[in-house]
C-alpha positions as semicolon CSV with decimal commas, in nm:
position;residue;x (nm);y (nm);z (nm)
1;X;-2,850;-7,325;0,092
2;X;-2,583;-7,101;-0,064
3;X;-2,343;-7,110;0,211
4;X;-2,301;-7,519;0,110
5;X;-2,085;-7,355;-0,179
6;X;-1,837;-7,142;0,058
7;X;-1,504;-7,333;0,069
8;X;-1,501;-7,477;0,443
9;X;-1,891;-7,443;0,507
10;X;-1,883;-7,815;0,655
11;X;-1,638;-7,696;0,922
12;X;-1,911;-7,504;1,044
13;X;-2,228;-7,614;0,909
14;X;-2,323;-7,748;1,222
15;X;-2,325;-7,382;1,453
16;X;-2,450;-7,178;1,131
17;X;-2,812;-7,057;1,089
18;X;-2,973;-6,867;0,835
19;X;-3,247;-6,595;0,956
20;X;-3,433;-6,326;0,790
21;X;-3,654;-6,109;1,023
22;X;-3,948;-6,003;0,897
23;X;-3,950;-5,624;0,868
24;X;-3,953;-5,449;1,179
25;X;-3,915;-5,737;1,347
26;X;-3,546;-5,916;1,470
27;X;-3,359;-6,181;1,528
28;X;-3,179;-6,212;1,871
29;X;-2,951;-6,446;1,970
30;X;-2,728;-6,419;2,304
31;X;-2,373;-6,589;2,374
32;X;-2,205;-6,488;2,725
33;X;-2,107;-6,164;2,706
34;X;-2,246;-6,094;2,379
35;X;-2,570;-5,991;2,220
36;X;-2,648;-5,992;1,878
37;X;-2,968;-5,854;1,706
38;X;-3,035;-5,924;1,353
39;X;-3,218;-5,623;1,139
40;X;-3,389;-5,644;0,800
41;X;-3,287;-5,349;0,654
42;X;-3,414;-5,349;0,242
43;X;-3,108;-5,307;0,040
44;X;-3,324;-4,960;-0,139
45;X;-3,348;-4,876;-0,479
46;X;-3,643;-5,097;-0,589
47;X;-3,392;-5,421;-0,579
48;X;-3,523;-5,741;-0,472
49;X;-3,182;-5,800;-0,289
50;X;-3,191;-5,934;0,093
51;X;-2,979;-5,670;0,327
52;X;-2,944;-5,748;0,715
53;X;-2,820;-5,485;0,921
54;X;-2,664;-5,618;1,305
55;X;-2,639;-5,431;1,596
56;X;-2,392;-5,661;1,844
57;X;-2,349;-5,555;2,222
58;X;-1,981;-5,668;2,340
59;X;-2,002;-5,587;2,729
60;X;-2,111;-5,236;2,707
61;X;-2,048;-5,119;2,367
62;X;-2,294;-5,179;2,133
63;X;-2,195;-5,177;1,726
64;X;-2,475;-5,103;1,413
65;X;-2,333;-5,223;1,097
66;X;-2,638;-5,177;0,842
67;X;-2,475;-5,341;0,518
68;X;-2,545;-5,215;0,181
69;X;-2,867;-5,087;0,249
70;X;-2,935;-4,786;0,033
71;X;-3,318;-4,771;0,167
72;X;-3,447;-4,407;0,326
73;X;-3,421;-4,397;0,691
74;X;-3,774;-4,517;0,716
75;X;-3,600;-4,865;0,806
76;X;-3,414;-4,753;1,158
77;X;-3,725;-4,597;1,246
78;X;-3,921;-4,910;1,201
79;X;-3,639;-5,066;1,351
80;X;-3,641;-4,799;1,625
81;X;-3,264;-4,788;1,633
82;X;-3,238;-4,441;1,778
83;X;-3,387;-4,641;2,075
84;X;-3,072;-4,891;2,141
85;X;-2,803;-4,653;2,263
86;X;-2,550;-4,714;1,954
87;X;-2,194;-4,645;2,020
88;X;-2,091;-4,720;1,708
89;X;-2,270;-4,704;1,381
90;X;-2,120;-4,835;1,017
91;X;-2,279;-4,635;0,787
92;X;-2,279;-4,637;0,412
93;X;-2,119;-4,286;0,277
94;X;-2,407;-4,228;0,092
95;X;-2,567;-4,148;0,388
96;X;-2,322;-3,922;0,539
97;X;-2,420;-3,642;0,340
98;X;-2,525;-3,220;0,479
99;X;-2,884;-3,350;0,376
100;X;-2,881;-3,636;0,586
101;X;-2,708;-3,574;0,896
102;X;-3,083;-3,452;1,098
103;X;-3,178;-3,799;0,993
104;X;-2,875;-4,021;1,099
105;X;-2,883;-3,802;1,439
106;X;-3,286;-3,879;1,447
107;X;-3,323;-4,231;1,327
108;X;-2,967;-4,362;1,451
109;X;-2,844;-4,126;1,719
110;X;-2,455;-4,291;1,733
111;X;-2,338;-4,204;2,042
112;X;-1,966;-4,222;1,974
113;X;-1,840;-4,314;1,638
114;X;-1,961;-4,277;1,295
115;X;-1,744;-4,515;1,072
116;X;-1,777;-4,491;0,688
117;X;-1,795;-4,764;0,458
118;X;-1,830;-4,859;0,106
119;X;-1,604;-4,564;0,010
120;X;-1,489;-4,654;-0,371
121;X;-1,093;-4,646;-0,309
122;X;-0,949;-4,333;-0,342
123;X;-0,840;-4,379;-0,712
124;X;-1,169;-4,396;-0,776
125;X;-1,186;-4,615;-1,106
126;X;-1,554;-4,645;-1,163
127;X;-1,586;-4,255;-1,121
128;X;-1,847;-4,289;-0,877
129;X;-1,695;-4,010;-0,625
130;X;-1,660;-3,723;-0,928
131;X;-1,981;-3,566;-0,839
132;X;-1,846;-3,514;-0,490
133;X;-1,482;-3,369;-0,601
134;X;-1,302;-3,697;-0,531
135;X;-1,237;-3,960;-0,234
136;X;-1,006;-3,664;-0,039
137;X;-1,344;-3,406;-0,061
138;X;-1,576;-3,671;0,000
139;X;-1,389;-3,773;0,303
140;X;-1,333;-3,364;0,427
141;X;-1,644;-3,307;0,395
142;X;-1,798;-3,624;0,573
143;X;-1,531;-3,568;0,895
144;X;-1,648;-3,203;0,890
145;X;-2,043;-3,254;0,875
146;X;-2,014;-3,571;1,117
147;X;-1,694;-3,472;1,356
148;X;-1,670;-3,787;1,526
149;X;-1,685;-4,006;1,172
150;X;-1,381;-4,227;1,092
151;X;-1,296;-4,252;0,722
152;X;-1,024;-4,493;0,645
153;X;-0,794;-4,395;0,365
154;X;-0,561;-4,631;0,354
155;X;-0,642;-5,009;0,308
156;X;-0,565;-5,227;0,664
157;X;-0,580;-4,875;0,820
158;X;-0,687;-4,932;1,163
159;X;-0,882;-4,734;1,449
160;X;-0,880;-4,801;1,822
161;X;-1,293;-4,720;1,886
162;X;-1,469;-4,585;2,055
């Protein structure tokens, strides 16, 4: 019903569909040469906010992209996402943390990449990366606890992977 407000909707109204697993449970939908698995993954922090999380198989490379979740990692175990063979997993920094990497190997397993997202940009303006020294020592310390991760500093920075 929202998507009827995006500018161009109609252009693809027709090959659009709206799905929200219940959780634990997915959506799957297969194209030729192309699987795609839709995840509910609770967005965390006691917010009534709907969060899907995607794993998509391209040939033989499979991609987890888990949106803005901020949930523990009892959500990829219900999902059982150590289970699919990841190549490459989009993470949230939050969880690329000392503290967290037993879990991210455990309940995620990437087999490749790690790729961090929703960095704050390295200016930092809302001051949300002080308590970890800054976007340079966040992003040190991330590449050096996970050494296969890929933080982008630059915007339109790109990455051949994996």
């Amino acid at each position: 019903e929202h998507m009827k407000a995006v500018p161009g909707f109609e252009t693809v109204q027709g090959r659009a569909r709206a799905v929200l697993p219940e959780e634990g449970k997915r959506f799957r939908t297969e194209r030729p040469g192309l699987v795609l698995q839709v995840l509910n993954l609770h967005h965390g922090g006691g917010q009534k906010v709907e969060n899907l999380g995607f794993i998509l198989v391209a040939g033989d490379v499979s991609i987890l992209h888990v949106g803005d979740t901020a949930e523990s990692f009892r959500g990829f175990q219900v999902n059982r996402i150590a289970e699919e063979g990841i190549d490459v997993a989009f993470l949230p920094y939050w969880y690329l943390t000392e503290g967290n990497k037993e879990s991210v190997s455990g309940t995620i397993a990437p087999r490749h990449k790690i790729v961090a997202m929703h960095l704050p940009p390295p200016s930092d303006p809302g001051g949300l990366l002080k308590a970890q020294g800054g976007f340079d020592k966040l992003a040190e310390d991330i590449e050096r606890i996970y050494p296969t991760a890929v933080v982008f500093r630059n915007e339109m920075e790109t990455r051949e992977l994996p």
